[in-house]
N, C-alpha and C positions, 0 to 999 in steps of 0.2 A: 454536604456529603458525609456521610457515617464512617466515622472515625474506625470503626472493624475493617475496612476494604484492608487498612494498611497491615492487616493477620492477616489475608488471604493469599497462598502463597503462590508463587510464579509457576507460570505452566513449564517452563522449563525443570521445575522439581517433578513434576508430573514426569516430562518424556525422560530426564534421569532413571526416575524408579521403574518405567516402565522397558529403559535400556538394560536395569538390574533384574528386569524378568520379573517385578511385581504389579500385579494384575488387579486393583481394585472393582470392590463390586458397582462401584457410582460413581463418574466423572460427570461435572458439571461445570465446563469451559465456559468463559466469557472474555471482552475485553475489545479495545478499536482493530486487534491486528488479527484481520482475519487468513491470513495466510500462515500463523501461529496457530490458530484454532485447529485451522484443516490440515497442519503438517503434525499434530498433536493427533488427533485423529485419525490418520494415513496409520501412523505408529500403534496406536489402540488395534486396529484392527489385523495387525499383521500378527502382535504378542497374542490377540486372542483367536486366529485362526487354527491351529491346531489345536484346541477346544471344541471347534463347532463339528461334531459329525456328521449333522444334515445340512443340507440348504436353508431348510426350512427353519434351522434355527438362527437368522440373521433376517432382521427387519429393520425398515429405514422409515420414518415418520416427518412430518412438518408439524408446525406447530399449528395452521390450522385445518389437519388432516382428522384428526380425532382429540377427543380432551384426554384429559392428563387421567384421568381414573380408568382408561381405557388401554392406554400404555401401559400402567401403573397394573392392572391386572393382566396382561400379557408378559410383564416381566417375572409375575409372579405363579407363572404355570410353568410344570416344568419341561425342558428342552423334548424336541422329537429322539435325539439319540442319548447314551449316556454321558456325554462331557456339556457344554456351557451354552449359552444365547447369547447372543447378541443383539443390544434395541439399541438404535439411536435416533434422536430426537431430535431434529434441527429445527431452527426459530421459535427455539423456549420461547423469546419474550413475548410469542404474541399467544402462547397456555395464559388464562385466563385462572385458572383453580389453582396455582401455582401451590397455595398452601396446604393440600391435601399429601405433599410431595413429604411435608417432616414423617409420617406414620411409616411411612417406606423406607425411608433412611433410615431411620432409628434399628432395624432390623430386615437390611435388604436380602431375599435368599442369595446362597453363594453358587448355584447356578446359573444367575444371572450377571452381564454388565452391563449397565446402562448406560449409556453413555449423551447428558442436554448441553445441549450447543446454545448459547446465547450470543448473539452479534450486538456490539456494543458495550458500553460499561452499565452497572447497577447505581442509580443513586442512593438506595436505601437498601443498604445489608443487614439492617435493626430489622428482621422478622426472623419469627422461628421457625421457618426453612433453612433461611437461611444463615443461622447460627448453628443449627443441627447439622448441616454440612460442613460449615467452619468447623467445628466441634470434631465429627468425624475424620476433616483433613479429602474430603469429596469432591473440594471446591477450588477449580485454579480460573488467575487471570493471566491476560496480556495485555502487553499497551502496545502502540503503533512504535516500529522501530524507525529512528529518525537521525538523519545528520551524518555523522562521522559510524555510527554504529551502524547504519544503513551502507555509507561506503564500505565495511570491512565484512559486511553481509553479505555485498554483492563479490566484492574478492575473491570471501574462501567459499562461497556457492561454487564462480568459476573454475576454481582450483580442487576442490572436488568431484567436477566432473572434467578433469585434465588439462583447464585452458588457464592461462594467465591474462589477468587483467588488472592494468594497473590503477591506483587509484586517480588521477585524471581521466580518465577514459571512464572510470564508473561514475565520476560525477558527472561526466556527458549525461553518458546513458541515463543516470537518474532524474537529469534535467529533461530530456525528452520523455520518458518515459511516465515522468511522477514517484510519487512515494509508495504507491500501494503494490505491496509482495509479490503479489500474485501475478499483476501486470507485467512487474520485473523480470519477473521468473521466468511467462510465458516470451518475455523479448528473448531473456538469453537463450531460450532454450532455439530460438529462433536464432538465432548468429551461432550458437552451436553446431547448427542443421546447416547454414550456410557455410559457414568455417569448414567441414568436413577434417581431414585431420592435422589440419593449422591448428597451433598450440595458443598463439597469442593473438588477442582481443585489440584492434588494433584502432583508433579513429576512424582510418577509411574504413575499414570493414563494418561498424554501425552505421557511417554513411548508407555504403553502399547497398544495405539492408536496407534502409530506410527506401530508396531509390528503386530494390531490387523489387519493395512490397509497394510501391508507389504509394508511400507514404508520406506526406509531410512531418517535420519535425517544428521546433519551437525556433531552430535555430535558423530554416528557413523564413522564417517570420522574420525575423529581428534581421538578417538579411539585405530583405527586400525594403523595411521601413527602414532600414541605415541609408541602401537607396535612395530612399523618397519616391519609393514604385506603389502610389497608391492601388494601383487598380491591382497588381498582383499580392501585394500584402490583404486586400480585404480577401480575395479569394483562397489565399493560402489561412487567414482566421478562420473563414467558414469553415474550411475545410478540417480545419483543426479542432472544430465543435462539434462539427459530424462524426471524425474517428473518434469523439469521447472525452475530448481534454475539457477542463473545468473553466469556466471565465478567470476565475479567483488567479489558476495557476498561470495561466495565460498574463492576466496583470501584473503576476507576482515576479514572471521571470522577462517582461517588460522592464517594470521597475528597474528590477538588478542590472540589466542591460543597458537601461539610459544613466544609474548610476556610475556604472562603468564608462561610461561614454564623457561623464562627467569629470571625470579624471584624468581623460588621456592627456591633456596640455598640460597639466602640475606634473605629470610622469616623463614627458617628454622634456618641458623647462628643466628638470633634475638630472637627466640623462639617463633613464632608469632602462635599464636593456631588456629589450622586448619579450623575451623568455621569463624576467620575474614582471615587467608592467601586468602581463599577460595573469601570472597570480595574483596580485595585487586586485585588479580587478573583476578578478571572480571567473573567466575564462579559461577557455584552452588555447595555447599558443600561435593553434592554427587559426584562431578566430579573431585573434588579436588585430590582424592587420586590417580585419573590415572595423574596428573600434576606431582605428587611426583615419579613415578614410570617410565614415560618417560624423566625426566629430568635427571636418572638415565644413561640410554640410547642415550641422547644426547649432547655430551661433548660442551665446549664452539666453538671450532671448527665447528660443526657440525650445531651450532647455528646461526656461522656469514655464512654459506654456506647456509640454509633456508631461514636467510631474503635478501639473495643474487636472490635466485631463484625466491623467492614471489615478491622481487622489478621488475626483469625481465619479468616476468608473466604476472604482473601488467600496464606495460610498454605498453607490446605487445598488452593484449589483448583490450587497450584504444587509441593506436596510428596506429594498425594493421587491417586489416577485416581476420585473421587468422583466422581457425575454432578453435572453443570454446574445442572441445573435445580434440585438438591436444596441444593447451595451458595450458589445467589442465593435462593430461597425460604426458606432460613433465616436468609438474612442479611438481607431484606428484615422477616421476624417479629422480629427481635432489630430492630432500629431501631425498630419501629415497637411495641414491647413496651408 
């Protein structure tokens, strides 16, 4: 990978200047966190709305809607009334002419903002586009916000819009939900709407969302395979493939799960009180005592055959284009053998 990405500066310089009222003529977003893109972009169009006097001066493109010399000269007429345009451009990456893009930058008019969306990251910023953009300062990225940065995201999200939520509760929710922004965002805004003017973000209350959307969660799963309820664990996988969860995370927060599971006798030999075992191995408190109750259930044997299964799973379903359904359902019968 080309050693420039590390000049290319954070979209977060971006919505700063754009907080300080400054309006560039050419943004050109990229990066894996696309709820950074599109919250970059929400903010573009707000700072550039009283500029636009018509309608007609705000247009919205894809990448395989027209080529780029096409954009590229509508950017460069000028507006129907006297203040600015607006063009934006989503799925840059799949404009094919991309290079024809330096002759514009070098000398964009200032009636215009344009504004290319790319999803994803760039391997090669060694072109003169896109050094011409570097050069100019045209050019922001993002990366996928993750971990602890993700927990403190979901925080002062909630805390911005009046609710508190602590960080055990957003690691729930991030376990259920996944890592992607968007999805997050769409869940809280959903326990927002069910909360009504409850202040705090509570366990039961993503439960009882979950329940209310008749949803399943991950934690359902891991549940029922603590059980040893085959028949309702496969049905609660499928069903967890259907609402959109990934195999991978599905495996990934198996793993976690039987790892924890793996520990509850060394915690309990120690005398380790239920409130930090429950940290220890990666949980919420409330969930601790199905940990205690399937480890019962699952002898050490039965332990090295899980992360036997889960290793193979994990194998396939990253080395394979095997269907998804066929790789959790037989990983689901191999644990549950």
């Amino acid at each position: 990978m080309s050693k420039i990405k590390f000049n290319v500066p954070s979209i977060n310089q971006a919505v700063k200047n754009l907080q300080q009222g400054k309006l560039l003529p050419v943004y050109y977003l990229f990066g894996e966190d696309s709820y950074g893109i599109q919250s970059c972009l929400e903010l573009i169009e707000n700072k550039a709305k009283p500029f636009l006097v018509s309608d007609f001066d705000k247009e919205i493109f894809y990448g395989d809607d027209k080529s780029l010399s096409e954009v590229l000269d509508l950017a460069s007429t000028f507006p129907f009334g006297s203040g600015k345009k607006l063009i934006i451009l989503k799925e840059f990456e799949k404009i094919r002419d991309k290079k024809i893009l330096s002759n514009y930058v070098k000398d964009p008019p200032d009636f215009t903002i344009l504004v290319l969306l790319h999803n994803g990251n760039i391997v090669n910023l060694d072109t003169k586009f896109y050094k011409e953009l570097i050069t100019k300062n045209f050019i922001y990225t993002t990366n996928s916000v993750k971990g602890k940065n993700l927990i403190d995201w979901l925080i002062n999200y909630s805390e911005s819009k009046g609710k508190i939520l602590n960080s055990e509760n957003a690691q729930i929710l991030l376990d259920i939900v996944g890592e992607n922004r968007n999805s997050l965002k769409a869940q809280l805004e959903k326990i927002f709407t069910y909360l009504g003017e409850t202040k705090k973000i509570t366990l039961k209350n993503i439960r009882s969302l979950s329940t209310h959307l008749k949803e399943y969660s991950i934690f359902d799963l891991q549940s029922n395979i603590g059980k040893k309820d085959k028949a309702a664990s496969l049905k609660i996988a499928l069903e967890l493939l259907e609402q959109g969860a990934e195999p991978v995370f599905i495996i990934y927060m198996l793993t976690r799960y039987f790892t924890g599971i793996s520990r509850v006798n060394e915690l309990i030999e120690k005398k380790i009180p239920n409130q930090a075992a429950a940290k220890i191995v990666g949980t919420h408190p409330y969930y601790y005592k199905e940990y205690l109750k399937a480890r019962k259930l699952f002898s050490d044997k039965d332990l090295y055959n899980v992360f036997q299964a889960l290793l193979k799973a994990d194998v396939i379903i990253k080395t394979t284009s095997t269907d998804s359904k066929s790789v959790v359902s037989v990983l689901i019968a191999e644990i549950l053998q």
